[in-house]
ROPA-884080 format. One line per field, with one value per residue: z, x, y of N, C-alpha, C, O in turn; residue number from 1; residue in one letter. Coordinates in steps of 0.02 Angstrom, whole numbers. Last residue first. Example, Ala and Ser with C-alpha at 12.3 -4.5 7.8 and 13.67 -1.06 7.14 Angstrom:
n.pz: [354 / 390];
n.px: [642 / 660];
n.py: [-112 / -284];
ca.pz: [357 / 390];
ca.px: [684 / 615];
ca.py: [-53 / -225];
c.pz: [394 / 390];
c.px: [645 / 660];
c.py: [2 / -165];
o.pz: [402 / 423];
o.px: [670 / 712];
o.py: [57 / -166];
i: [2 / 1];
aa: [s / a];
END
This chain:
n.pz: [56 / -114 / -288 / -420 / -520 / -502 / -449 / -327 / -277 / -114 / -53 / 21 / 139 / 309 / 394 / 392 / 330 / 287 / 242 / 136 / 108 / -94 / -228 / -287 / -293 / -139 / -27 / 145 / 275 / 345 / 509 / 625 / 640 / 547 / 425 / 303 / 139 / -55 / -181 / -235 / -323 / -361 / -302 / -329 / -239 / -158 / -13 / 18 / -127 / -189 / -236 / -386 / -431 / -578 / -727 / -799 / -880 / -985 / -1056 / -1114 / -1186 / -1283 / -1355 / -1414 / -1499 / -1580 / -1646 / -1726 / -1819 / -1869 / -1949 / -2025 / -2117 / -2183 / -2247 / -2375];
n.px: [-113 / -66 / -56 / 42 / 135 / 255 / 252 / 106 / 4 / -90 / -231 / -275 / -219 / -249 / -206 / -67 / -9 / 166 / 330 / 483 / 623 / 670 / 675 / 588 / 482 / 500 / 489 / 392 / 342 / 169 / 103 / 42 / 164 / 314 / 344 / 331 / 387 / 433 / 523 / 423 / 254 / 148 / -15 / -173 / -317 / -440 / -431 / -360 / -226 / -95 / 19 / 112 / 315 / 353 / 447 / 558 / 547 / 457 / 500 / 602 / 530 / 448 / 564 / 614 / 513 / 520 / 639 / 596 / 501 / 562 / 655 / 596 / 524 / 644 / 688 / 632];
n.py: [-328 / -348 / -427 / -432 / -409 / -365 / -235 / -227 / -126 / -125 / -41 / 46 / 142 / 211 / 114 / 109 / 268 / 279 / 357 / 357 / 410 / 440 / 429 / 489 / 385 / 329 / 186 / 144 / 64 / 77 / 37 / -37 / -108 / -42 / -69 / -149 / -96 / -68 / 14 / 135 / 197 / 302 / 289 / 369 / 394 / 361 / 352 / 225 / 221 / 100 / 106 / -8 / -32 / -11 / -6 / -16 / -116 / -112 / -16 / -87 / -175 / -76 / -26 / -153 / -199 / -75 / -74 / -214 / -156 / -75 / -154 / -237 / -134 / -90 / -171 / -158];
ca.pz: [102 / -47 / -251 / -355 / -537 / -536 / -517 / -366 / -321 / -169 / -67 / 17 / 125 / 219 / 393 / 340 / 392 / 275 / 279 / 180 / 135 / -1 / -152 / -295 / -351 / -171 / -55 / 65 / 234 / 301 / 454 / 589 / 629 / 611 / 457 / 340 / 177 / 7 / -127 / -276 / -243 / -377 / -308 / -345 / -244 / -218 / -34 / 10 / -53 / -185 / -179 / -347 / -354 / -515 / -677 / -789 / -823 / -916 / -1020 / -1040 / -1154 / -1251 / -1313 / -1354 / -1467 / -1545 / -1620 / -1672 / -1776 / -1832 / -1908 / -1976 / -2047 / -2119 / -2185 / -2340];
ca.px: [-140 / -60 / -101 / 37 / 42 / 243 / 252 / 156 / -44 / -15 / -193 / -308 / -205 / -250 / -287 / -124 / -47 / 104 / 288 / 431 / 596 / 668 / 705 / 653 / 504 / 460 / 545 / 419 / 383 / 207 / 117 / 13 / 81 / 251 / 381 / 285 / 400 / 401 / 511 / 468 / 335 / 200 / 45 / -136 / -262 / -440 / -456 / -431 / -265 / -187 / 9 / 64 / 256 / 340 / 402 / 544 / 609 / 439 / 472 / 626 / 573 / 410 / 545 / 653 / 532 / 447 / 608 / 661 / 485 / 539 / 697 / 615 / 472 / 606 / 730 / 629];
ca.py: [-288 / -385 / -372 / -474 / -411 / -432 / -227 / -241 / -184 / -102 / -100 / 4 / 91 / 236 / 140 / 60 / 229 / 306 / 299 / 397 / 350 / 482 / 395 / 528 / 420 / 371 / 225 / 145 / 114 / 41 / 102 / 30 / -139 / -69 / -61 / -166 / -137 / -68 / -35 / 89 / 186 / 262 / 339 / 311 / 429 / 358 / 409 / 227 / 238 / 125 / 123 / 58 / -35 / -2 / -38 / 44 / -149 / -166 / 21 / -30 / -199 / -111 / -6 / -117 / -226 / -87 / -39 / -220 / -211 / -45 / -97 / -257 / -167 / -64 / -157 / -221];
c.pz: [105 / -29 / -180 / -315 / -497 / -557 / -564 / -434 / -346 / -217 / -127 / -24 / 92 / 171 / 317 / 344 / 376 / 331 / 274 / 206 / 157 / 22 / -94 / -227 / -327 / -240 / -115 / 19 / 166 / 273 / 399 / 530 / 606 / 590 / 539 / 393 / 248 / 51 / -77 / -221 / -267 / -319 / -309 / -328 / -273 / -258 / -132 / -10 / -71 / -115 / -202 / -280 / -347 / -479 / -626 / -731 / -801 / -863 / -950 / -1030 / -1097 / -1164 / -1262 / -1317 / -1389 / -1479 / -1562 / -1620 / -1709 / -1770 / -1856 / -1921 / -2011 / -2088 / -2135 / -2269];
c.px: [-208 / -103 / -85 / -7 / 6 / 176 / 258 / 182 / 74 / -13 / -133 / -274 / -255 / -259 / -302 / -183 / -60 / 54 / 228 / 383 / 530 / 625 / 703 / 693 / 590 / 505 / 502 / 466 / 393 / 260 / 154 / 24 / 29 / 197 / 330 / 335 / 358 / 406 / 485 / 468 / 381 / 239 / 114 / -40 / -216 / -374 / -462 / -460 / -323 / -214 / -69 / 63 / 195 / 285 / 387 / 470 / 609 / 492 / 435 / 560 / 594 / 464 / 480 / 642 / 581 / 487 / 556 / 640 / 541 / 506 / 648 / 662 / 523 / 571 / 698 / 658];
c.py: [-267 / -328 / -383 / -405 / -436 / -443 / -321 / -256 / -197 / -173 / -64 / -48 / 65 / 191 / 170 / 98 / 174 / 256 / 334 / 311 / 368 / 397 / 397 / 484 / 455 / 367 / 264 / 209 / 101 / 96 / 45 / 35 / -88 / -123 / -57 / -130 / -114 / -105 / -7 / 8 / 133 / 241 / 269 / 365 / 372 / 376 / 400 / 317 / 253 / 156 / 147 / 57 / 4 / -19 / -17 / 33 / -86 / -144 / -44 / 7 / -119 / -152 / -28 / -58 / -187 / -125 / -32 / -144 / -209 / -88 / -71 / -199 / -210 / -94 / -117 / -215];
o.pz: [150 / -69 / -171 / -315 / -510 / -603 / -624 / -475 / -391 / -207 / -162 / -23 / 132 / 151 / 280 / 291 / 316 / 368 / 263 / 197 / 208 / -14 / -50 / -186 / -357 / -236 / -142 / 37 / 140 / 254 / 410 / 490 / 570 / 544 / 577 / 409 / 250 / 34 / -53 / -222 / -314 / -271 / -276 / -334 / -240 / -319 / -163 / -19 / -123 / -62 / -225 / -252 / -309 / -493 / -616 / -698 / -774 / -804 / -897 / -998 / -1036 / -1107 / -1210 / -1272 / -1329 / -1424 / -1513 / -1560 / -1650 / -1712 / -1804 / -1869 / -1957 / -2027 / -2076 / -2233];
o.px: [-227 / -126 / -87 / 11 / -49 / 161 / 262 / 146 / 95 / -22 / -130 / -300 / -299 / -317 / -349 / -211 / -72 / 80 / 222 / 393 / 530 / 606 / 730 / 732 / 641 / 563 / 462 / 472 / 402 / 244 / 164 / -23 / -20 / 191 / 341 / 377 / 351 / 430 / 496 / 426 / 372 / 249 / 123 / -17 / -220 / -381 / -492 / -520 / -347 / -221 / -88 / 98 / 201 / 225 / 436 / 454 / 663 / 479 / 406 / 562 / 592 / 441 / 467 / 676 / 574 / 495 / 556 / 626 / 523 / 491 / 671 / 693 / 500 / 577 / 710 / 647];
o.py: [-229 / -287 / -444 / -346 / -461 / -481 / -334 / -284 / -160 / -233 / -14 / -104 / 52 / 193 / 158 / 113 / 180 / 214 / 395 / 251 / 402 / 350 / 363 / 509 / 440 / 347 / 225 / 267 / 46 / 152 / -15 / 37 / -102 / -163 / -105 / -172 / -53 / -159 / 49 / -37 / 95 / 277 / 217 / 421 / 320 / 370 / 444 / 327 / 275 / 125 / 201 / 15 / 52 / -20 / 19 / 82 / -75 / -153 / -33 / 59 / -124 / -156 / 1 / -34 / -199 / -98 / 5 / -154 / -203 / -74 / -46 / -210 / -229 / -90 / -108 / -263];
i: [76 / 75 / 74 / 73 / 72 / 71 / 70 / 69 / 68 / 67 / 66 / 65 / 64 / 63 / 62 / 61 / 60 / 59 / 58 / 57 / 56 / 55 / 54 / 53 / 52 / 51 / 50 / 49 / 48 / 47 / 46 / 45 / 44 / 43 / 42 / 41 / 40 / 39 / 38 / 37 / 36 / 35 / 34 / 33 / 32 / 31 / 30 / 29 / 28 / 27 / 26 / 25 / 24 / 23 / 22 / 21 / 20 / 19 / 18 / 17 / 16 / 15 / 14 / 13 / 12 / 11 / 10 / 9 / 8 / 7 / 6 / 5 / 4 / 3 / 2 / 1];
aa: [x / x / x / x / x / x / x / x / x / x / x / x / x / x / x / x / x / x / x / x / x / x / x / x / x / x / x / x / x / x / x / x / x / x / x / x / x / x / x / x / x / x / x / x / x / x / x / x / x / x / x / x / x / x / x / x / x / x / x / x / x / x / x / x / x / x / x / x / x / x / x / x / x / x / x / x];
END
């Protein structure tokens, strides 16, 4: 009797860190998906963003075809 609620609870917490494990896509028009964490409009050109291992990097909009956020919000 303790198992389906042991595995139920199970399910539950990992379904739970893998939401709060989330991230920002980066869609480029070449077809390329790439994780980022925070992003931000640092010119009119380019956009900065924070990578997997944190570093700051930046990319063109011309690239860009859109960053789909980890709320489910599409911009750009």
């Amino acid at each position: 009797m303790k198992k389906p609620i042991y595995y139920f609870v199970l399910i539950i917490l990992t379904l739970s860190l893998l939401e709060s494990k989330a991230q920002n896509t980066l869609l480029l028009i070449n077809g390329k998906k790439v994780e980022i964490g925070e992003f931000k409009r640092s010119d009119s050109l380019f956009l900065a963003y924070k990578n997997k291992k944190g570093k700051i990097k930046s990319v063109n909009l011309f690239d860009i075809f859109s960053v789909q956020e980890k709320n489910g919000k599409e911009t750009i």
